[in-house]
N, CA, C and O of each residue as an XYZ file, in Angstrom:
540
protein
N     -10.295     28.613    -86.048
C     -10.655     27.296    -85.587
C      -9.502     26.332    -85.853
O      -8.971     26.343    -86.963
N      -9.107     25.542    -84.948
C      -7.886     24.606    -84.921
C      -8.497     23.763    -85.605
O      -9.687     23.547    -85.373
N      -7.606     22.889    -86.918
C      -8.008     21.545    -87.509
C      -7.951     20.415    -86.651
O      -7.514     20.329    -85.503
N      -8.445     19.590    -87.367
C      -8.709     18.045    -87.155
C      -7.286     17.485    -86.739
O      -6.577     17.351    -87.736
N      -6.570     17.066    -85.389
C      -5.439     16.312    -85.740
C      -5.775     15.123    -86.574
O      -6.978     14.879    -86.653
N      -5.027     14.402    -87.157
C      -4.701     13.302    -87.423
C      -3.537     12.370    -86.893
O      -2.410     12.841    -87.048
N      -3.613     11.206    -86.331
C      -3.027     10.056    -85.851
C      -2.951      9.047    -86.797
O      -3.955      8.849    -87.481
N      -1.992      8.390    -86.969
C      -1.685      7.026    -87.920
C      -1.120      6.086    -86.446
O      -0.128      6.418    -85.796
N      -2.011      4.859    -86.121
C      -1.943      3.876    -85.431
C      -1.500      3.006    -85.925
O      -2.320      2.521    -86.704
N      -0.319      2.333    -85.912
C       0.997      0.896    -86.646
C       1.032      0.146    -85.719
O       1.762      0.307    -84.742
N       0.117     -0.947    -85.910
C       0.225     -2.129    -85.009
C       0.056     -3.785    -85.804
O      -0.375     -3.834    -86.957
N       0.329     -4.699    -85.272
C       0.142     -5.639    -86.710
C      -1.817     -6.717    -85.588
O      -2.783     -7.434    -85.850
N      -1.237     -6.094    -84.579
C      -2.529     -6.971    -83.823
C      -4.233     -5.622    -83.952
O      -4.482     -4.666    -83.217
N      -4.821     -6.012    -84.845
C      -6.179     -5.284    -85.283
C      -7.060     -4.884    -84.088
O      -7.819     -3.915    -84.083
N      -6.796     -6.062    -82.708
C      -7.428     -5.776    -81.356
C      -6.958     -4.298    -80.963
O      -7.625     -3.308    -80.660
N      -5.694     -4.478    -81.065
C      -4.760     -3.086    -80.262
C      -5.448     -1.777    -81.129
O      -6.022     -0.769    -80.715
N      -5.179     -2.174    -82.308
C      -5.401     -0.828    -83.121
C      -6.638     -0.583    -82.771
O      -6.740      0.644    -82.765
N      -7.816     -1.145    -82.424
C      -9.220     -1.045    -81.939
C      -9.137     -0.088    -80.694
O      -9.584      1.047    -80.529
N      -8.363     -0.985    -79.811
C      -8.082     -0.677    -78.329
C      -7.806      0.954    -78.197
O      -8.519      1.669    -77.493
N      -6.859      1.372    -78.843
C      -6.333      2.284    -79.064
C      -7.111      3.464    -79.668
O      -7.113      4.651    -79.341
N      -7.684      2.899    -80.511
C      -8.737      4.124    -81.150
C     -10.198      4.603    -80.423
O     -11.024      5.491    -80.636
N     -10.065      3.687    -79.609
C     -11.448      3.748    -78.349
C     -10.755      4.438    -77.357
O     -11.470      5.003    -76.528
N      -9.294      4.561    -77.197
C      -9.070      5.354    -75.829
C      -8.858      6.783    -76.343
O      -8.869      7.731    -75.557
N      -8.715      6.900    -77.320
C      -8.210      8.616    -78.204
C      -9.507      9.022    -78.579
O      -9.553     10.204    -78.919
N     -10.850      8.252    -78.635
C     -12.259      8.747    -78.867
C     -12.746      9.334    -77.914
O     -13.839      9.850    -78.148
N     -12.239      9.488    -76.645
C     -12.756     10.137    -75.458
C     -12.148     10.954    -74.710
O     -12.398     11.262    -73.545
N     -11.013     11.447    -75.670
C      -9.965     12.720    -75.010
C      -9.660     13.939    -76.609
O      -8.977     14.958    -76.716
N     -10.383     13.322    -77.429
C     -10.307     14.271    -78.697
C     -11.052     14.161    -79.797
O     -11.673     13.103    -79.902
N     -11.206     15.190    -80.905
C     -11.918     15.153    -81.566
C     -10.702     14.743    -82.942
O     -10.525     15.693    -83.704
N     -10.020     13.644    -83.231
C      -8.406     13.188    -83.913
C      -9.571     12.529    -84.836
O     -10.674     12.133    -84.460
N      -9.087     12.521    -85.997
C      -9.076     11.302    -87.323
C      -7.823     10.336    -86.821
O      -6.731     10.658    -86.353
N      -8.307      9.225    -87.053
C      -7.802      8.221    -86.769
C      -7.315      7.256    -87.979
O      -8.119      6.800    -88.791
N      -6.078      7.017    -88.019
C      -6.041      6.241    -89.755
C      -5.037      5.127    -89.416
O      -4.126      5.418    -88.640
N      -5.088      4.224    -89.778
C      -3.941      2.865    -89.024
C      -3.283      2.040    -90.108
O      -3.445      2.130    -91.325
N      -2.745      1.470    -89.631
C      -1.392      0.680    -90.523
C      -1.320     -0.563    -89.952
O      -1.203     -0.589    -88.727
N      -1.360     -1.547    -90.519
C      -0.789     -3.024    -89.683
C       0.821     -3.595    -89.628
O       1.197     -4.601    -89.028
N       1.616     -2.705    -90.390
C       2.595     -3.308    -90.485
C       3.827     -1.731    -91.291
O       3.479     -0.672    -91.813
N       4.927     -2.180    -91.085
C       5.804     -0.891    -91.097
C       6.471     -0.270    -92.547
O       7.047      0.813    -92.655
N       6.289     -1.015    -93.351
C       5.794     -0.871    -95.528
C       4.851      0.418    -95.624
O       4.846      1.498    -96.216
N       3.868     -0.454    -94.503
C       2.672      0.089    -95.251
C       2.621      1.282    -94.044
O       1.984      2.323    -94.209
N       3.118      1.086    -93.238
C       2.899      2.931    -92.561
C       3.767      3.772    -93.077
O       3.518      4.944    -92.795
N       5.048      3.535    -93.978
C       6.046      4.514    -94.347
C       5.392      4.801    -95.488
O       5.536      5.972    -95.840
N       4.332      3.742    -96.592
C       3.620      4.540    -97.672
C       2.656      5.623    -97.376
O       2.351      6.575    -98.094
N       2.099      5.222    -95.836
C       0.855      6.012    -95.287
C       1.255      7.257    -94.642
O       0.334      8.073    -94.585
N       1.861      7.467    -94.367
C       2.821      8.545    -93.665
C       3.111      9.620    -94.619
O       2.838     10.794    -94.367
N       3.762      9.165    -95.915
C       3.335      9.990    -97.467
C       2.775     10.559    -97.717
O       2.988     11.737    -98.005
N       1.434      9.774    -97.724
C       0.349     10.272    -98.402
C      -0.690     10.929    -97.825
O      -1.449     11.725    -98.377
N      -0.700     10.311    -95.890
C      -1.380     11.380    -95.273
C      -0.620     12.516    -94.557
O      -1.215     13.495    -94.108
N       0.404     12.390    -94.487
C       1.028     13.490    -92.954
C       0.035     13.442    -92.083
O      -0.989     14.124    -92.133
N       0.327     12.605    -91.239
C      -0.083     12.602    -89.938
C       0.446     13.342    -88.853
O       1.644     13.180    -88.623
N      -0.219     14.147    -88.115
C       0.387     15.030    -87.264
C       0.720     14.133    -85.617
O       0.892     14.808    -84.602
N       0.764     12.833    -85.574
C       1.717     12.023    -84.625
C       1.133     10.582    -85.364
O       0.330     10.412    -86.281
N       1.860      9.709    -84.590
C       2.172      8.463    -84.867
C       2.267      7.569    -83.654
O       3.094      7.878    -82.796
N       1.597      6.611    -83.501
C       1.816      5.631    -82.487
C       1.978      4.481    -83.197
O       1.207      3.964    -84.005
N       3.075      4.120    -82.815
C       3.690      3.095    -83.528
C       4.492      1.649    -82.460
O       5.543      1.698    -81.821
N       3.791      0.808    -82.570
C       4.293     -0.466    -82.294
C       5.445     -1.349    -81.946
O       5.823     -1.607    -83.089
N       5.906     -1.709    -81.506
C       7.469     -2.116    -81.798
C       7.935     -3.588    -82.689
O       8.769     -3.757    -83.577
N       7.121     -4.391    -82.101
C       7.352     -6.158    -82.353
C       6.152     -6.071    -83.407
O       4.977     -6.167    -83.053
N       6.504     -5.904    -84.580
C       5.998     -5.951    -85.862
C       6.836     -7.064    -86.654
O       8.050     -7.247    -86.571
N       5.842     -7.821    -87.501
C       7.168     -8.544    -88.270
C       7.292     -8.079    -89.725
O       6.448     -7.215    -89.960
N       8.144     -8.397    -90.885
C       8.611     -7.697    -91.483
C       9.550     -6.627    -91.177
O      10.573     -6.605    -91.862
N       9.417     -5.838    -90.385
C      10.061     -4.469    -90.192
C       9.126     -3.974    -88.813
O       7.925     -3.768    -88.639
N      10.176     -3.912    -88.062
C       9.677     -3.592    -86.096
C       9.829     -2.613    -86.407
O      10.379     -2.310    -87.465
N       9.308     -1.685    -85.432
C       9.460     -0.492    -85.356
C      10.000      0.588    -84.867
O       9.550      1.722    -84.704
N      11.670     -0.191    -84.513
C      12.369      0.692    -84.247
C      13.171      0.755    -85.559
O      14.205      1.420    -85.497
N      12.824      0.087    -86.924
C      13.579      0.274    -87.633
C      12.513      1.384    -88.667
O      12.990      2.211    -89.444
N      11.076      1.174    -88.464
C      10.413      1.590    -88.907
C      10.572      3.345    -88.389
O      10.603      4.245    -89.228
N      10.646      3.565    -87.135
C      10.989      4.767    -86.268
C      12.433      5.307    -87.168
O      12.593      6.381    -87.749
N      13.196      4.372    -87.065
C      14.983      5.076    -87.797
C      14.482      5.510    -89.251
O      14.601      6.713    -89.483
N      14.037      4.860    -90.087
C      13.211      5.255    -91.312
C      12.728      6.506    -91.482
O      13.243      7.061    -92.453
N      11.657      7.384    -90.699
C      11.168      7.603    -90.288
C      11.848      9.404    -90.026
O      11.592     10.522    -90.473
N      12.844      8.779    -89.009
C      13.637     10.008    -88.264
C      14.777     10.349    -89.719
O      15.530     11.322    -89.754
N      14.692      9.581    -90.532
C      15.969      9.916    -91.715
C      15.543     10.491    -93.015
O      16.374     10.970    -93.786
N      14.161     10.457    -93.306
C      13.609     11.400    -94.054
C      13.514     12.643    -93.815
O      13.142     12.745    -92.646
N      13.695     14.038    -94.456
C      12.827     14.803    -94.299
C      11.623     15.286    -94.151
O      11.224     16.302    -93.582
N      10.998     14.322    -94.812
C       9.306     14.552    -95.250
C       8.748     14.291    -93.563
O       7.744     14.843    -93.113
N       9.608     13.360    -92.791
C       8.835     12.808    -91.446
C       9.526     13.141    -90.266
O       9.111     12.962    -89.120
N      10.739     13.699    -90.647
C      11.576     13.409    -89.245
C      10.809     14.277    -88.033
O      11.182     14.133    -86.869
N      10.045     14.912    -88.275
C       9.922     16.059    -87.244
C       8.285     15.356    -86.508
O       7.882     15.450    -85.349
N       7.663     14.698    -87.654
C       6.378     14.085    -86.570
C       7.024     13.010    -85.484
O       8.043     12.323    -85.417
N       5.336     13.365    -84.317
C       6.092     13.285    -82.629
C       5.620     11.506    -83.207
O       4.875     11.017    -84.055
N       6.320     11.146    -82.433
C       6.102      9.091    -82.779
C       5.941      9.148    -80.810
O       6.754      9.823    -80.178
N       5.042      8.521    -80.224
C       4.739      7.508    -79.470
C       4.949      6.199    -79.532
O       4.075      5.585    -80.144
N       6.114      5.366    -78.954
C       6.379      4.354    -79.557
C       5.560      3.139    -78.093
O       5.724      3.316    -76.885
N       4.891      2.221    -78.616
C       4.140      1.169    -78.210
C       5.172     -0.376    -78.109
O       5.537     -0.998    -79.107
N       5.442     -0.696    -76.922
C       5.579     -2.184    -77.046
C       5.167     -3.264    -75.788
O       4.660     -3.037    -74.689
N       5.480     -4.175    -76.246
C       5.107     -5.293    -74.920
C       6.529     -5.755    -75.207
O       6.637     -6.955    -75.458
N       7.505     -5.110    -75.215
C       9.033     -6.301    -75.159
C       9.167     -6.432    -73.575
O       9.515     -7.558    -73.219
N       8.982     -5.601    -72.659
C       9.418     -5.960    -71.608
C       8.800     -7.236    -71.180
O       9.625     -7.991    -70.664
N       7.417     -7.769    -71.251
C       6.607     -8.906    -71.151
C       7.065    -10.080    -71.466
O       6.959    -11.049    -70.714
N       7.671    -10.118    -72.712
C       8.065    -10.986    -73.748
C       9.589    -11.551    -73.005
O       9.618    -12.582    -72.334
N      10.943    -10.599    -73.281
C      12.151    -10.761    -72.887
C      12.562    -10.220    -71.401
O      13.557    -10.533    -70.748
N      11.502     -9.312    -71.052
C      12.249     -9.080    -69.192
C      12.928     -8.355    -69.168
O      13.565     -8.295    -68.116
N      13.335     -7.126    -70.467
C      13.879     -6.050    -70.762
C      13.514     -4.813    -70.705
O      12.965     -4.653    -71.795
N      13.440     -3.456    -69.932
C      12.896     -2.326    -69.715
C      13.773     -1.181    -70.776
O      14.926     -0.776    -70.624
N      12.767     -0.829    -71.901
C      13.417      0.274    -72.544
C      12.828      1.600    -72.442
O      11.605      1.684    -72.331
N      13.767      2.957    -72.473
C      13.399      3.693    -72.123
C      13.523      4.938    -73.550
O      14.179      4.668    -74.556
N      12.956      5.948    -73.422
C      13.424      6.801    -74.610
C      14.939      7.440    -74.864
O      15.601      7.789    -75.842
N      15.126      7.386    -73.263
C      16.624      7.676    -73.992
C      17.443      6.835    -74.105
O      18.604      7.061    -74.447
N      16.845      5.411    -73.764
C      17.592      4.142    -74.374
C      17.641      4.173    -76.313
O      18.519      3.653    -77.001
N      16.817      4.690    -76.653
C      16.783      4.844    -78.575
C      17.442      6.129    -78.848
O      17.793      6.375    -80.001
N      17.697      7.187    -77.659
C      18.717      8.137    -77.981
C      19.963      7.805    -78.106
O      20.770      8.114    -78.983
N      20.058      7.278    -77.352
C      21.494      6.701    -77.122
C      22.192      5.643    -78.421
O      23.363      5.608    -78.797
N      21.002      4.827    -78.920
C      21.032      3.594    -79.626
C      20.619      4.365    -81.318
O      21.088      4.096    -82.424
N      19.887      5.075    -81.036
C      19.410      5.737    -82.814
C      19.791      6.955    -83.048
O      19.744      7.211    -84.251
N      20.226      7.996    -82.259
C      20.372      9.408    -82.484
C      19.247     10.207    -81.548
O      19.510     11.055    -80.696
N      17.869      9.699    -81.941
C      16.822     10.373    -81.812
C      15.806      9.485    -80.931
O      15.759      8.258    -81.016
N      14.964     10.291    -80.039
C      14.239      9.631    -78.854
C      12.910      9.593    -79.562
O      12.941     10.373    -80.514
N      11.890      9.048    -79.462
C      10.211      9.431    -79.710
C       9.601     10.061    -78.672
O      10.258      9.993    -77.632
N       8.705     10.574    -78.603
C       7.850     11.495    -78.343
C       7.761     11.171    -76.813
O       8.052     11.940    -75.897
N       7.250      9.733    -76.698
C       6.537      9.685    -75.371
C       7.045      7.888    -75.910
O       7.118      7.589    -77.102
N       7.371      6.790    -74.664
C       7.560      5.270    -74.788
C       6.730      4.691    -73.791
O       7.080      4.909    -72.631
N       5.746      4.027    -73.966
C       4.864      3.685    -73.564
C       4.721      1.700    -73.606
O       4.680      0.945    -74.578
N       4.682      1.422    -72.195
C       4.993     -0.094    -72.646
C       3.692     -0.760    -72.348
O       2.880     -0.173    -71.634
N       3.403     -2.056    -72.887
C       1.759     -2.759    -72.878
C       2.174     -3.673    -71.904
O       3.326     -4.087    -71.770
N       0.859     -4.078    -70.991
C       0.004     -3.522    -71.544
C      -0.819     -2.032    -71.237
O      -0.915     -1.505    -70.128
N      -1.330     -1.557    -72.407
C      -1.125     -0.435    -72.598
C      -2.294      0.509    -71.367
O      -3.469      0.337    -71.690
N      -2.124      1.388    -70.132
C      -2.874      2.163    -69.668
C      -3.334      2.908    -70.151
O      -2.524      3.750    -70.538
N      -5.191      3.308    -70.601
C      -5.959      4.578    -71.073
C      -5.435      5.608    -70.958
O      -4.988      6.286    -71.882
N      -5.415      5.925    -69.541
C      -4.892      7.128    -69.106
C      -3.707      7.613    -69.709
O      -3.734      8.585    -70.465
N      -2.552      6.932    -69.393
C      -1.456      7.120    -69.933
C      -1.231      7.598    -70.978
O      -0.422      8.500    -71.195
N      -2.209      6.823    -72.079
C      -1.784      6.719    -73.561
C      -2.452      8.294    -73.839
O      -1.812      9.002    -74.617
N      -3.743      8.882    -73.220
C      -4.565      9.669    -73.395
C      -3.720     11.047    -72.908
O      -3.852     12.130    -73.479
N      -2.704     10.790    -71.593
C      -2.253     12.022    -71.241
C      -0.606     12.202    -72.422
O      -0.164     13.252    -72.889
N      -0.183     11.125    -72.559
C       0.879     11.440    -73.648
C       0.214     12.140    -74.939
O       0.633     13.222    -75.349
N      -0.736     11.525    -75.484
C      -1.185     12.170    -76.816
C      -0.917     13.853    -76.349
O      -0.054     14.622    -76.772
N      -2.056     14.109    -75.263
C      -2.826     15.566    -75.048
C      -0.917     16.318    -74.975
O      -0.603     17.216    -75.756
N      -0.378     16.017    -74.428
C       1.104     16.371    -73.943
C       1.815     17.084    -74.916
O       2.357     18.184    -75.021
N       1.488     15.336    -76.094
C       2.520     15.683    -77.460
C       1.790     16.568    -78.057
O       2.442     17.608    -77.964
N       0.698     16.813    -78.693
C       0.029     18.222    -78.992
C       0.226     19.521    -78.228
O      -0.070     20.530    -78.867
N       0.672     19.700    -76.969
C       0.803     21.104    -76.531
C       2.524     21.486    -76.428
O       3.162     22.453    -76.010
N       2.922     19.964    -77.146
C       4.485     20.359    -76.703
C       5.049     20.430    -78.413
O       5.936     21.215    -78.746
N       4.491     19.642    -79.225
C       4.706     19.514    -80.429
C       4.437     20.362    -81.283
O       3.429     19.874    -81.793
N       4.638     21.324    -81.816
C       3.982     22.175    -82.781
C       3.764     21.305    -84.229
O       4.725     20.987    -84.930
N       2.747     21.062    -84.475
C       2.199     20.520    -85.919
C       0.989     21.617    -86.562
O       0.455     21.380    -87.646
């Protein structure tokens, strides 16, 4: 019998993290565990190993592409799949892509997904990163 995935959701807006956990309730049977801010997902990440990560971008304290570089430079994490979440294009009128953070960090995330955020979308990246990801 396959385990329980687990997901860690990093967003600092509590709506999204809601949003988000209502669209992954109807494409899997995932534990769901969330973070508001990018401190407290690199302590949570520790202590649970989460087998992916959707993670936010425009966080304050620490965004999450720095939270992502963090992240990719440990051992303990580098290898979980990150889905990275933003609304920058909304905000500044800027389109980023994954291999725009290859290019810019070393390392791409999983799946880049921009808000606002499509069900579908978010639901067929998860299912994706599980058959492509070995965890």
């Amino acid at each position: 019998m396959e385990s329980k995935k687990t997901i860690l959701v990093v967003d600092d807006e509590p709506d999204a993290i809601k949003f988000v956990e209502a669209v992954l309730s109807n494409v899997g049977d995932y534990t769901v565990i969330s973070s508001s801010d990018g401190p407290d997902c690199l302590q949570r990440v520790q202590e649970e190993t989460p087998d992916l990560i959707i993670l936010d971008i425009m966080m304050p304290e620490m965004d999450g592409f720095k939270v992502f570089y963090e992240l990719r430079n440990k051992a303990s994490t580098k290898d979980i799949p990150i889905i990275m979440l933003t609304g920058v294009a909304d905000k500044v009128g800027i389109r980023f892509f994954k291999k725009d953070m290859k290019d810019y960090m070393g390392s791409e995330p999983a799946e880049y997904i921009e808000k606002p955020l499509d069900p579908a979308k978010l639901q067929d990246a998860v299912q994706w990163v599980f058959e492509t990801y070995p965890v």
